[in-house]
C-alpha positions as CSV (number, residue, x, y, z in Angstrom):
1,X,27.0,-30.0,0.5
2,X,30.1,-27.4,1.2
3,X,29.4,-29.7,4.7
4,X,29.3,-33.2,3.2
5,X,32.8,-33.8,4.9
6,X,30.7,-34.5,8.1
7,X,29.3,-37.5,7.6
8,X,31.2,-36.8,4.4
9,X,34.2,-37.7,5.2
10,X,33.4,-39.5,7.5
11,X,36.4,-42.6,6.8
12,X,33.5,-45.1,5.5
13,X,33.0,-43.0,2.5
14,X,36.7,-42.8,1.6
15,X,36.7,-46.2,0.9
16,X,34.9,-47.8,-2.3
17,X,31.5,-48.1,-0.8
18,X,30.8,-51.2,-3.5
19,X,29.2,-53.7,-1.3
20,X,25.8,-51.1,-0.5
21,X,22.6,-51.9,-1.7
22,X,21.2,-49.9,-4.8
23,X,19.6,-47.0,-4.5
24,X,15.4,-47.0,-4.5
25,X,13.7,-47.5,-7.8
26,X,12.4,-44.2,-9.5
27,X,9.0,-43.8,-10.1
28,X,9.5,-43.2,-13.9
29,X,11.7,-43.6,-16.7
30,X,14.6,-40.7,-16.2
31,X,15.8,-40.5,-19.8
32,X,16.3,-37.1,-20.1
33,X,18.4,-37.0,-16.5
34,X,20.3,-40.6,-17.1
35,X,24.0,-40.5,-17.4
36,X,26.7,-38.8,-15.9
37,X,27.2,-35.6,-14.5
38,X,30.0,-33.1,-13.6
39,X,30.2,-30.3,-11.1
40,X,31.2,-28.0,-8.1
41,X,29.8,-26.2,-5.1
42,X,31.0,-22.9,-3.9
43,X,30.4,-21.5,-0.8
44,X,32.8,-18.7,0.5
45,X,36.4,-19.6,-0.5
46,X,35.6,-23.6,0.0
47,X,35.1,-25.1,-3.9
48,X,34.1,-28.6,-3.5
49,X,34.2,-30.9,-6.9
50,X,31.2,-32.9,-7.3
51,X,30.2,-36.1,-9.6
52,X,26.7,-37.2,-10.2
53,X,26.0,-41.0,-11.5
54,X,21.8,-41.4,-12.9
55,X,22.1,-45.0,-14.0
56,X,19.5,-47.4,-15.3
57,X,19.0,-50.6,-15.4
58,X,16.1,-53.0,-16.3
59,X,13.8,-50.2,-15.2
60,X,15.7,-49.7,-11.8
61,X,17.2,-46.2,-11.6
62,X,20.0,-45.5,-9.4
63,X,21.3,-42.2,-8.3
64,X,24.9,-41.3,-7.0
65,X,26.9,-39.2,-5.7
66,X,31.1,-38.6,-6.1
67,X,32.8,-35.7,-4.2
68,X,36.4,-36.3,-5.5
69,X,38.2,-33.8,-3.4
70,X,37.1,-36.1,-0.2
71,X,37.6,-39.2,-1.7
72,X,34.0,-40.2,-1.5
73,X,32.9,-42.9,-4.2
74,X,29.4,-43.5,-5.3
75,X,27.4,-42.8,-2.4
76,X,23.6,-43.9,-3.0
77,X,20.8,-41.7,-2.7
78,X,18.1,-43.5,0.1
79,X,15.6,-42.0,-2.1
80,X,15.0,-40.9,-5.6
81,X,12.5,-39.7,-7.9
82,X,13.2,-39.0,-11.3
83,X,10.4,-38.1,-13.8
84,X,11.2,-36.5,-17.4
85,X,13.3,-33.6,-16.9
86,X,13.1,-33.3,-13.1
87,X,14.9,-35.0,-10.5
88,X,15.2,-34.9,-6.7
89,X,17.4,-37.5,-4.7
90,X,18.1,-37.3,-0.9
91,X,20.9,-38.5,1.0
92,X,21.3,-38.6,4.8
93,X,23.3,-35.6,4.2
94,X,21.3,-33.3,1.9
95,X,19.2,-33.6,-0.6
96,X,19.3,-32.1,-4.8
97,X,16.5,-31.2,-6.3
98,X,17.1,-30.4,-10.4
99,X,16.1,-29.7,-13.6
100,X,17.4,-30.8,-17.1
101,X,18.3,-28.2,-19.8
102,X,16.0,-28.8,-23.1
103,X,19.3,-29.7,-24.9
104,X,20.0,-32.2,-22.0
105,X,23.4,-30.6,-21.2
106,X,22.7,-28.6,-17.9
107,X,21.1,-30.2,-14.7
108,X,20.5,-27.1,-12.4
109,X,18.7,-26.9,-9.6
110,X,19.5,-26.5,-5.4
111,X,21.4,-28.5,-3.1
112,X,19.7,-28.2,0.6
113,X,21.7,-29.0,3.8
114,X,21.0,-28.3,7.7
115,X,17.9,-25.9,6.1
116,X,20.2,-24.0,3.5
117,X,19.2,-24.2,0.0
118,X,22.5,-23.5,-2.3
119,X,22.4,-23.4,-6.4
120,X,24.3,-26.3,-7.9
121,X,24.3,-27.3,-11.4
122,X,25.8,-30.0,-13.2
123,X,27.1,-30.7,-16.8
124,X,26.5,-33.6,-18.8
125,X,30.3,-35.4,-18.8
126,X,31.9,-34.1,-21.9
127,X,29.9,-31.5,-23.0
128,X,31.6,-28.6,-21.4
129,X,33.1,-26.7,-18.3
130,X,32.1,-27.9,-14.8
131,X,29.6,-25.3,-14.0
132,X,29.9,-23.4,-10.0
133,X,26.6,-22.4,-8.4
134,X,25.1,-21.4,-11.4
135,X,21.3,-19.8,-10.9
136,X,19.2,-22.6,-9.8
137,X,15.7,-23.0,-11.3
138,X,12.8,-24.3,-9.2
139,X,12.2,-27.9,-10.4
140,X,8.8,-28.8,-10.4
141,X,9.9,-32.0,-8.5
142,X,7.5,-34.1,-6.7
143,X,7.5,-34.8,-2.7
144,X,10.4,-36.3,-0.9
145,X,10.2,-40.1,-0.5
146,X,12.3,-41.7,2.6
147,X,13.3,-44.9,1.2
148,X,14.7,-46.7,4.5
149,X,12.9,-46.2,7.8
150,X,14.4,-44.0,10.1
151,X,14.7,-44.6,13.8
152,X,12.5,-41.9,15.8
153,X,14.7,-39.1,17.4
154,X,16.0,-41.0,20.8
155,X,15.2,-39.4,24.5
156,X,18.5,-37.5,25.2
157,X,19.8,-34.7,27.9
158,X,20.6,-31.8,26.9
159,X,23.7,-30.1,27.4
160,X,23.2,-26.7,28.8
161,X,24.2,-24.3,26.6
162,X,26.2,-21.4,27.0
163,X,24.0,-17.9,25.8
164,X,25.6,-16.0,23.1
165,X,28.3,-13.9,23.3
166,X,29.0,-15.1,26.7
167,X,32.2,-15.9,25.9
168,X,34.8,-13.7,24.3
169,X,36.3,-14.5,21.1
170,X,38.9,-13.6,19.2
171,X,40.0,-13.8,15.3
172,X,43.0,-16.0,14.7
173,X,45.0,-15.9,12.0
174,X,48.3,-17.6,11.4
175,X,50.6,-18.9,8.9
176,X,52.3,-22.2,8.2
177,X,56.0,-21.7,7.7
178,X,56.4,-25.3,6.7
179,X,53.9,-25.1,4.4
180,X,54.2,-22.2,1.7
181,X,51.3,-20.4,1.2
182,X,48.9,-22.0,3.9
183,X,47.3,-19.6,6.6
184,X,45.0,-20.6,8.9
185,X,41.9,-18.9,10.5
186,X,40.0,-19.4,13.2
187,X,38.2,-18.8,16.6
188,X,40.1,-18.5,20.0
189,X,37.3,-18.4,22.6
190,X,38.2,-17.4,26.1
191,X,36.4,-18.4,29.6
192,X,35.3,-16.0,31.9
193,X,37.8,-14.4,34.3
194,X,41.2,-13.1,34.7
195,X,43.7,-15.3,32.2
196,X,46.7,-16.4,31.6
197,X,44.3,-19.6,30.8
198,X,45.0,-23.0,30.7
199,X,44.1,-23.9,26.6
200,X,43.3,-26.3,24.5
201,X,43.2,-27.1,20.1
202,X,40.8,-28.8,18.7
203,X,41.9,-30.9,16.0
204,X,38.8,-31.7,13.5
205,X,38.2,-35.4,11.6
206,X,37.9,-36.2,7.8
207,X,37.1,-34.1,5.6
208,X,37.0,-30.5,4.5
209,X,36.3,-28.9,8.1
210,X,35.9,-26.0,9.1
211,X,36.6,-24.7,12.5
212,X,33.3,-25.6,13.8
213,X,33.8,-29.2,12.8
214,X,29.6,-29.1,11.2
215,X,28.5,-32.7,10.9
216,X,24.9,-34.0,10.0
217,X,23.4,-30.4,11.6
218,X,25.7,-30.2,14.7
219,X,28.1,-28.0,15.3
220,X,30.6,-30.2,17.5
221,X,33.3,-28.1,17.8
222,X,31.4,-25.1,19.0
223,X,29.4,-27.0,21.3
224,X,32.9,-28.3,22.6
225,X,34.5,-25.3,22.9
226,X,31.5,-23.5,25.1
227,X,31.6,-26.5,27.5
228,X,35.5,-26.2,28.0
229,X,35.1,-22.7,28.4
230,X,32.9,-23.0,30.6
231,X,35.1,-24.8,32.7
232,X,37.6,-22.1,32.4
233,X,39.7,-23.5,29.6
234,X,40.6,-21.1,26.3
235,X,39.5,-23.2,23.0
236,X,41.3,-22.4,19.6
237,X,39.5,-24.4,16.9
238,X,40.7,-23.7,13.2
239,X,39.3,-24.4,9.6
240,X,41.4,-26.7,7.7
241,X,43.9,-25.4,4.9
242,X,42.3,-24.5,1.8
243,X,38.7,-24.6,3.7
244,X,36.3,-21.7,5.5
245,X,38.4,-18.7,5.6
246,X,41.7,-20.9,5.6
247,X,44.4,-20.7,2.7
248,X,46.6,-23.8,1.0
249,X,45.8,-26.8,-1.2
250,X,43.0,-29.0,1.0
251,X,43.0,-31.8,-1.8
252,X,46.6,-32.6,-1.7
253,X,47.0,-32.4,1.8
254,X,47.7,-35.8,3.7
255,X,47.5,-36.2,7.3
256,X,50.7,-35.3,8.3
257,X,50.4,-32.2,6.7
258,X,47.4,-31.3,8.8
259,X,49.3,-32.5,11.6
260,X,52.1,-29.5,10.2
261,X,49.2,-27.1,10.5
262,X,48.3,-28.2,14.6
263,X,51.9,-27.3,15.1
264,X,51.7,-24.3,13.8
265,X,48.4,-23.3,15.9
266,X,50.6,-24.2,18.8
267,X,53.4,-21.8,18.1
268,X,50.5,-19.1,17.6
269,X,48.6,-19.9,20.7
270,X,51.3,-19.8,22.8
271,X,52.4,-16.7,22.3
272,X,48.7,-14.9,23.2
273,X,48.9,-13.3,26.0
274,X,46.1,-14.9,27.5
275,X,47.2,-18.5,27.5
276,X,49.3,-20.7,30.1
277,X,52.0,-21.9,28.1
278,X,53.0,-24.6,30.3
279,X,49.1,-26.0,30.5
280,X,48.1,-26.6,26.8
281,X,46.5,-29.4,25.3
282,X,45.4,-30.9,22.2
283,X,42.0,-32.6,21.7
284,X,41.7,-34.4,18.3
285,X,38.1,-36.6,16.6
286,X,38.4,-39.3,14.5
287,X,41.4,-38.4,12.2
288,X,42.3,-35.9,14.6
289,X,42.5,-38.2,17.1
290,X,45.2,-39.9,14.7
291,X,46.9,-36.5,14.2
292,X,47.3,-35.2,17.6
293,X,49.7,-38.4,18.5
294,X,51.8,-37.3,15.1
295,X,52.1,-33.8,16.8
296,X,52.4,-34.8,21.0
297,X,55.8,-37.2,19.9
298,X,57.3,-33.7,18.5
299,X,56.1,-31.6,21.3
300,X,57.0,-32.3,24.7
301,X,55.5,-29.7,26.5
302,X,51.8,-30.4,26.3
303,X,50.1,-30.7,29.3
304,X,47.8,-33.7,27.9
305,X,46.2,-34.8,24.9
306,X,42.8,-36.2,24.1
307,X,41.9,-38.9,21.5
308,X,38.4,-38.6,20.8
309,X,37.6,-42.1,18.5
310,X,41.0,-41.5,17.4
311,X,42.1,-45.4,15.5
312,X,44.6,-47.4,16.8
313,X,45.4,-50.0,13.9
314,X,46.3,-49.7,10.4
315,X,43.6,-47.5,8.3
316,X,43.1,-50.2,5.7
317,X,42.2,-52.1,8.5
318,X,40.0,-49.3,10.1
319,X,38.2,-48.8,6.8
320,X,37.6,-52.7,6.1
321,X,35.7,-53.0,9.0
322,X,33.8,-49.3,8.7
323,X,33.1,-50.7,5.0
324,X,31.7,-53.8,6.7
325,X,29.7,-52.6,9.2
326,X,28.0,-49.6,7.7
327,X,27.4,-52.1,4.6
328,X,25.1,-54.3,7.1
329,X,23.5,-51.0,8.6
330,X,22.4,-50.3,5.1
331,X,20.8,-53.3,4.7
332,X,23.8,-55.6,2.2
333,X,23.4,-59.3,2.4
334,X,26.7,-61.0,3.6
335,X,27.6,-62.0,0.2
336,X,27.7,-58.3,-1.1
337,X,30.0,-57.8,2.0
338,X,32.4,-60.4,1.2
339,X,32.1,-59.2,-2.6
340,X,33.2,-55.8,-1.5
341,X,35.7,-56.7,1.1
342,X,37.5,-58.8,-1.7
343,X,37.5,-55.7,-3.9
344,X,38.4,-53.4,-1.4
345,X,41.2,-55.8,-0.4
346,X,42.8,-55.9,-3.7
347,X,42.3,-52.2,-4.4
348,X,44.3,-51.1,-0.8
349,X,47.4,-53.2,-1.3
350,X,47.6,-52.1,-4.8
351,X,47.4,-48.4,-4.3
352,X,49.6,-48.7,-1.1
353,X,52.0,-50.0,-3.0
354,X,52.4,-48.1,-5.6
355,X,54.9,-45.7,-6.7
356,X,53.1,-42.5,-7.4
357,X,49.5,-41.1,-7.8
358,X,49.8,-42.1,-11.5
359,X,50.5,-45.8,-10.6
360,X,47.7,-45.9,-7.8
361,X,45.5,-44.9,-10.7
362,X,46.4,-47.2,-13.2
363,X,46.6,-50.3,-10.9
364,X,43.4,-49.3,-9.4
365,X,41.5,-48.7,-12.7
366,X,43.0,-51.8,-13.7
367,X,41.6,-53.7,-10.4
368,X,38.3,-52.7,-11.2
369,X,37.9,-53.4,-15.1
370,X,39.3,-56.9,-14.5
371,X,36.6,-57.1,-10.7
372,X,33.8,-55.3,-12.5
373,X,33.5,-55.5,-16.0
374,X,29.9,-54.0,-15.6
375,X,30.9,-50.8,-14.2
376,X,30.8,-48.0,-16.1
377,X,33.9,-46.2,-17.2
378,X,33.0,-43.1,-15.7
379,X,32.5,-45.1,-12.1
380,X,35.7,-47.1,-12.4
381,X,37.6,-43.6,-13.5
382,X,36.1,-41.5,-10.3
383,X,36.7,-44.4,-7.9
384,X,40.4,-44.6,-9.2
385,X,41.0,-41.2,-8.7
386,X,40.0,-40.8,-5.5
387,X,41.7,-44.1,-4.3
388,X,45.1,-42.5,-5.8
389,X,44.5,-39.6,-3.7
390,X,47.1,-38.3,-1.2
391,X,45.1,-38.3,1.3
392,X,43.8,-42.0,1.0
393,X,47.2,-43.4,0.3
394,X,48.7,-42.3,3.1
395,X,45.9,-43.1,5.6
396,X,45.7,-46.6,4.3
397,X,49.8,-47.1,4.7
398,X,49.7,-45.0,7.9
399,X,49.5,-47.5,11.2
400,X,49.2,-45.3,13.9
401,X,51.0,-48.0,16.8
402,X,54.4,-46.4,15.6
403,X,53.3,-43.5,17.1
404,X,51.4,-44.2,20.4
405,X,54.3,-46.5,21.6
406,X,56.4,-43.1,21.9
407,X,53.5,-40.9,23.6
408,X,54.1,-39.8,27.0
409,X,52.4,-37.6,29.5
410,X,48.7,-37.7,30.2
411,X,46.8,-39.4,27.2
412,X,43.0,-39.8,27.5
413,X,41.5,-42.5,24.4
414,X,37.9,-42.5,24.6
415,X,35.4,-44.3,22.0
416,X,31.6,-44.9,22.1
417,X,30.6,-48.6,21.8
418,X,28.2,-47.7,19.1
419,X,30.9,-46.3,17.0
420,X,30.0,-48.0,13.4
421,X,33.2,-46.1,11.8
422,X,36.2,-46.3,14.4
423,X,34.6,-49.4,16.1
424,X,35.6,-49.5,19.8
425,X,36.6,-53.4,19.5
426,X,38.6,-53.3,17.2
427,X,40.3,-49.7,18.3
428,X,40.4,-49.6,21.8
429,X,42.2,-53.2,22.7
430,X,45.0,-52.1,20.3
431,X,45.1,-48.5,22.1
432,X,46.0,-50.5,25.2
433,X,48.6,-52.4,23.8
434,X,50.5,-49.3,22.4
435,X,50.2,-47.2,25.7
436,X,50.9,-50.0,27.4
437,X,53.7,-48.3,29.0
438,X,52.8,-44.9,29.4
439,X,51.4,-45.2,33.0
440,X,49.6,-42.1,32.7
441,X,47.0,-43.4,30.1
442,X,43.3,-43.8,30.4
443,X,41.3,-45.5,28.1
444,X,37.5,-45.6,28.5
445,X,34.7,-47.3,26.2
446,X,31.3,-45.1,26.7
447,X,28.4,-47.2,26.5
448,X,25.8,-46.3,24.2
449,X,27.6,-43.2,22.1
450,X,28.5,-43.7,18.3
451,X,31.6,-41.5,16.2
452,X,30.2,-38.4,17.2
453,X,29.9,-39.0,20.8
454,X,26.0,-38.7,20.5
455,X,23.9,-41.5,22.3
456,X,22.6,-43.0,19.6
457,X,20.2,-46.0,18.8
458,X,22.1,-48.0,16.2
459,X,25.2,-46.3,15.7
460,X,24.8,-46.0,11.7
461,X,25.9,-42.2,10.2
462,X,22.1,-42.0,8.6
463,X,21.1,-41.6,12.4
464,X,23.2,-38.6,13.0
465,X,21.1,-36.2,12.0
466,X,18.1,-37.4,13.8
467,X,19.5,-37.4,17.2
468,X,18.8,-33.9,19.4
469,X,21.9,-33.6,21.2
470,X,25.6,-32.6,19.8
471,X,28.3,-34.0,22.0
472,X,26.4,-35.7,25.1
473,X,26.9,-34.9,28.1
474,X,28.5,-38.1,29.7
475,X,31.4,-37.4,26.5
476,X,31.7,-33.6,28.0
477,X,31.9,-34.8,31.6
478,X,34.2,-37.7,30.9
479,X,36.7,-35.0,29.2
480,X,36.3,-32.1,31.8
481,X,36.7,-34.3,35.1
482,X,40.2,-35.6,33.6
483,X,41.9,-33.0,32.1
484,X,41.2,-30.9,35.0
485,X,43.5,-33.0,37.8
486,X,46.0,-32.2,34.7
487,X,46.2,-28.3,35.2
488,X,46.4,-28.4,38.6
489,X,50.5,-28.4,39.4
């Protein structure tokens, strides 16, 4: 779960994910484990805040999950068995497996991701301190039950990889002068040979990330990195402030602060000795792919930069469609699309255009009593809170065409056209239009691949983890053979 920013924050789950179907039905009454729950996971120096939702009604139970910090809202279990004291829901993410405290208070049990089990308990809301990885029991809890389908693994090359340790690393750490008391950490990896290197930073998506940008089981980042330095570039990929070994405030960081932190990577990386400071680059996913623009317009002397599903229209816009299209991946009916488009609508403009994190609240909480009278108040109060976040008020304002019309120098945009979350139709014809007039632009659509550059079968985030490969290899080779006509000069 210290991982859930992955498909975690991913952008669809920053959004009020209202319009998806309810979770399954338990398989008995869940009295002792109904209500709502508080929480946080630890792992390292990462604390991530957590929110559980048990709700029943007319004999359907559904289960939920809020990571505040992230700005993810109610995300449904796709399966869920409750019976007396025990419960175990799964998400495409991870899975919790629990038990109840005989006075009902505690709910403690193990959070599993990618083959880790980590304690986790929860409080009952309002009956004390949010517990941190407090000793898990074993729940007694019943076998897993998939409650959608999911698509067998699909037939994909893999990359090769590099062996261990057959490329040299070294520790980074540096500080954010703009930014009082952030340092960052991470990995610079360097490619075989005799240096000064050309280089590259990799800029990770939503989410608390660390340097190795883990989503859904994969290791992007460190896949990335082998494959450039195998092609003799230096990689320096970071954990994000306040994440992994990194220090600062990650929940009240918005974009452009990350964008601060890229900056001050660049500053560090040129001054190793082993890198060419007239050939570095920046390659950013998702939000990165948002953030590297912010930093290429205030840093002329990159050699290029690379927008990996990067969005090219305003986020509300983005997310609207996300909601849309991962809503009809789950299975919604058009009607509960609309329903939560209209919401969503009314709750972006309102927190956009609010004065302050308090007035995002209150117009939002007031949006939703007046929208959804049958919400609960606990709901309506998490999903307020996170839509007043920082972050999500500045991604929703932020449109992105400001920025692109000034970049210059070699820009590569690339999307896959299976990308449910920064969808390639909607992303890509707008990334023309603002690099219009930068003649050394490339844009290319790669058939096939979804957000994480895997080549997937439907495109939808509960795929992700399915799918063998990382990065494929048509994404590593599109990236390789067109930064490299960019170092030679």
């Amino acid at each position: 779960m210290a991982k859930l920013s992955s498909v975690q924050a991913l952008w669809i789950r920053r959004a009020v994910l209202a319009a998806l179907p309810a979770a399954m039905a338990s398989l008995a009454q869940a009295s002792e484990v109904t209500g709502h729950w508080d929480g946080a996971l630890e792992v390292g120096s990462s604390r991530l805040t957590l929110a559980l939702h048990v709700i029943q009604d007319n004999g359907v139970t559904r289960v939920m999950l809020d990571s505040p910090d992230q700005a993810t809202l109610a995300v449904p279990s796709r399966a869920a068995v409750v019976s007396g004291s025990e419960l175990y829901a799964d998400w495409f993410f991870g899975a919790f497996a629990a038990s109840a405290s005989a006075d009902g208070r505690l709910l403690t049990g193990r959070w599993t991701q990618n083959g880790a089990a980590i304690p986790l308990s929860f409080v009952r809301r309002g009956m004390g301190p949010i517990p941190v990885n407090a000793p898990a029991v074993t729940p007694a809890v019943i076998k897993r039950v998939s409650a959608t389908p999911q698509p067998p693994p699909a037939e994909v090359a893999e990359v090769p990889a590099a062996k261990p340790g057959s490329f040299a690393e070294v520790e980074a750490r540096f500080a954010n002068p703009a930014a009082s008391g952030v340092e960052l950490a991470g990995t610079l990896s360097l490619p075989k040979g005799r240096g000064p290197f050309p280089a590259v930073i990799l800029i990770a998506g939503s989410g608390p990330m660390t340097r190795n940008e883990d989503v859904a089981g994969h290791a992007l980042f460190k896949g990335l990195a082998d494959h450039l330095n195998q092609n003799g570039l230096a990689v320096l990929r970071f954990d994000k402030r306040g994440v992994g070994k990194s220090t600062g405030d990650y929940g009240s960081a918005t974009s452009l602060d990350f964008a601060s932190d890229v900056h001050a990577a660049l500053h560090w990386l040129r001054n190793r000795p082993e890198t060419d400071v007239t050939r570095v680059g920046l390659i950013g996913h998702s939000e990165g792919g948002m953030i590297a623009p912010m930093v290429a317009v205030k840093d002329q002397g990159l050699a290029f930069v690379v927008l990996m599903a990067g969005t090219a229209v305003p986020g509300a816009e983005v997310l609207e469609l996300q909601n849309r299209r991962l809503a009809l991946a789950n299975g919604a009916s058009e009607d509960q699309v609309e329903g939560g488009a209209r919401l969503n609508r009314a709750l972006y403009g309102a927190v956009t255009a609010a004065t302050s994190g308090d007035d995002a609240y209150a117009k939002a909480h007031a949006i939703f009593l007046a929208t959804a009278p049958a919400a609960s108040p606990a709901v309506a109060d998490s999903q307020s809170k996170a839509l007043s976040s920082p972050w999500l008020r500045y991604m929703l304002a932020y449109d992105p065409t400001q920025t692109l019309t000034r970049l210059r120098g070699p820009v590569l945009a690339m999307n896959g056209s299976k990308d449910l979350q920064v969808p390639a139709d909607q992303n890509l014809p707008a990334m023309r239009r603002a690099l219009g007039a930068n003649p050394q632009a490339t844009i290319v659509e790669l058939p096939g691949l979804n957000h994480l550059f895997q080549t997937a079968v439907t495109g939808s985030p509960k795929e992700y983890e399915t799918l063998k490969e990382g990065i494929s290899p048509a994404a590593l080779k599109t990236i390789t053979d067109w930064i490299r006509p960019h170092l030679t000069y």
